[in-house]
N, C-alpha and C positions, 0 to 999 in steps of 0.2 A: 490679449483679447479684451475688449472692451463690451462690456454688458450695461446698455442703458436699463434707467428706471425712471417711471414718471410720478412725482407724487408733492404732496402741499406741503412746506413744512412747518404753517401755521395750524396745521389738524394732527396731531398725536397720533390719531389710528392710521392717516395715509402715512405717516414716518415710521410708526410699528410695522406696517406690510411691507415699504422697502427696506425695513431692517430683516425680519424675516424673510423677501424675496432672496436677498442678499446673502443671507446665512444658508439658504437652500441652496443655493446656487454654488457657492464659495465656501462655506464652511469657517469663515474666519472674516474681521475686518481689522486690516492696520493701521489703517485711516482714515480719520474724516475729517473732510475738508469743508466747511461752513463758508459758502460762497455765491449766498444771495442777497441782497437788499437793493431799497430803490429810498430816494431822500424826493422831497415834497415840500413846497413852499410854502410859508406861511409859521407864524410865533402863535401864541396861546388865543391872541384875537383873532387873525384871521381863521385857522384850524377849528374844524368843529372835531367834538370830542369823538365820534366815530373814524375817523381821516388818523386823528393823533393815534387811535386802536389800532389801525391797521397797520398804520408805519411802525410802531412798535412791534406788531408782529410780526412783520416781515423781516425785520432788522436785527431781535434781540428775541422774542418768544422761539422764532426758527432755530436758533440757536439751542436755548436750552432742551428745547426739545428732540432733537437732532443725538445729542448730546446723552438726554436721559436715558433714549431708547440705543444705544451705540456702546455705554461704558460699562453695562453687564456684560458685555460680549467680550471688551479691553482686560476688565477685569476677571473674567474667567481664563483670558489666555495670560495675563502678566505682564501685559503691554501693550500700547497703543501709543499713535499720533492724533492728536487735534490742532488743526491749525486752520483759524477763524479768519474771516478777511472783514477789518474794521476799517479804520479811514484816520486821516489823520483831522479830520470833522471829529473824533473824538477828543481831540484836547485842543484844537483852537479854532478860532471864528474861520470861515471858508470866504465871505464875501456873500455869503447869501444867508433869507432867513430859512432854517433848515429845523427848528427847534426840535420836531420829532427825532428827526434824524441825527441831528449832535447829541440826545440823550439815549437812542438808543446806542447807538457808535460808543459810547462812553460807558455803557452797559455792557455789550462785547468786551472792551478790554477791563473790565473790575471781572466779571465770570472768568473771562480766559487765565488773568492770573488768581484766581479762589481756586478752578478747576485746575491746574498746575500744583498750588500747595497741598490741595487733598489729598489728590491720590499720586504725587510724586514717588510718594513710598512701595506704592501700587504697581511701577514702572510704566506707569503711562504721564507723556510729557503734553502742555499745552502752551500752544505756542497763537499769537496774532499778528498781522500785519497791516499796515496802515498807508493802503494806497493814498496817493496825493493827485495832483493834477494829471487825467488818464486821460488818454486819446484814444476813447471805445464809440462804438455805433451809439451806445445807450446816452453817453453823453452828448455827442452831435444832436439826439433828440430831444433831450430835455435844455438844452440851453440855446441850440444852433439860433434860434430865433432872437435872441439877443445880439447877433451880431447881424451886419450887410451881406455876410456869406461864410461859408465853410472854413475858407481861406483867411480870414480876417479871426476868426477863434481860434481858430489854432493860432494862428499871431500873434495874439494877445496872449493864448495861457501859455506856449514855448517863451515868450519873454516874461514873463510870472515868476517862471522859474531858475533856479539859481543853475542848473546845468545846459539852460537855451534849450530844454523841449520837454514837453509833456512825458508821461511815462504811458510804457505799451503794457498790454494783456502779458505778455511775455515777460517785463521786469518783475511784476505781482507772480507772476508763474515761475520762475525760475526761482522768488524766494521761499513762494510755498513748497517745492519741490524737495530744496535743501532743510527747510523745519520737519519736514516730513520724511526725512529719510534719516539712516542709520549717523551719518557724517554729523547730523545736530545731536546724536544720542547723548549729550551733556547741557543741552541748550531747553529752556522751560520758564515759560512763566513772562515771555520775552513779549512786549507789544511793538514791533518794528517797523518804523516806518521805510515804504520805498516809494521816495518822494521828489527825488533829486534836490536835496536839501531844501525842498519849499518850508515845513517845520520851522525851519532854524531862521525865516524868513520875516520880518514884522510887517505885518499887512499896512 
């Protein structure tokens, strides 16, 4: 059964209310899955300092906070999964200027492995993932204008990549799945890219 919840995760007290709506509802969380952000163009000149606020919170403050309000819960039961979705804009250049976005991304994965060594002992595990070039609506919208048509970007990022196609909603979903279930219960601390070897690729 699937129980939706609406809430900001850059405001603390709407993440307190679906932590508590959650805990009324279910009595327990085994997971949290850390699976929003949005990246923004522009380096330190063009970016005005409110724009750089935002994308940091969207990307990396969601996060901790997510987080803060989640691991009283982990740690009163003795266990938990966290598995963050970062990018692999966290460790190298993407081809655009993204600067909010590569510092927060790179921010996810230093937290996910801190929050891994802390409470390891605790039995809760944290785990990140480093989508690469994704074939989602979200990015048809923020790039699609760069190319002549729909069909021409996908053409260009399938041939980018070293396995001939972009990665779906589902390869990112079938990893988080496996960090988050019992089968990783020895797996922590892991930033994994599912990239189809773009990573491993020199721009």
């Amino acid at each position: 059964v699937c129980h939706g919840l609406q809430a900001d995760v850059t405001q603390g007290g709407s993440v307190a209310q679906a932590v508590a709506d959650t805990m009324a509802r279910h009595g327990r969380i085994d997971v949290l899955h850390n699976n929003v952000g949005q990246a923004g163009m522009g380096g330190p000149i063009e970016l005005d300092e409110a724009e750089w606020d935002r994308l940091l919170d969207v990307n990396l403050k969601g996060v901790f906070l997510t987080c803060k309000h989640v691991l009283p819960v982990m740690l009163a039961q003795g266990r938990g999964a966290i598995v963050n979705i970062s990018s692999i804009a966290a460790v190298r250049w993407t081809g655009y200027p993204y600067a909010a976005y590569y510092a927060a991304k790179a921010g996810v994965n230093q937290l996910t492995v801190g929050l891994a060594m802390q409470y390891a002992a605790q039995g809760i595990r944290a785990n990140a993932i480093m989508p690469g070039l994704m074939n989602t609506p979200l990015i048809h919208a923020q790039i699609g204008g760069q190319y002549a048509d729909a069909g021409a970007m996908v053409a260009a990022r399938d041939a980018a990549c070293p396995m001939g196609r972009m990665g779906t909603g589902w390869d990112a979903a079938h990893a988080a799945v496996f960090l988050a279930s019992d089968e990783a219960a020895y797996i922590t601390g892991v930033c994994l890219p599912v990239d189809g070897g773009l990573s491993l690729r020199a721009m």
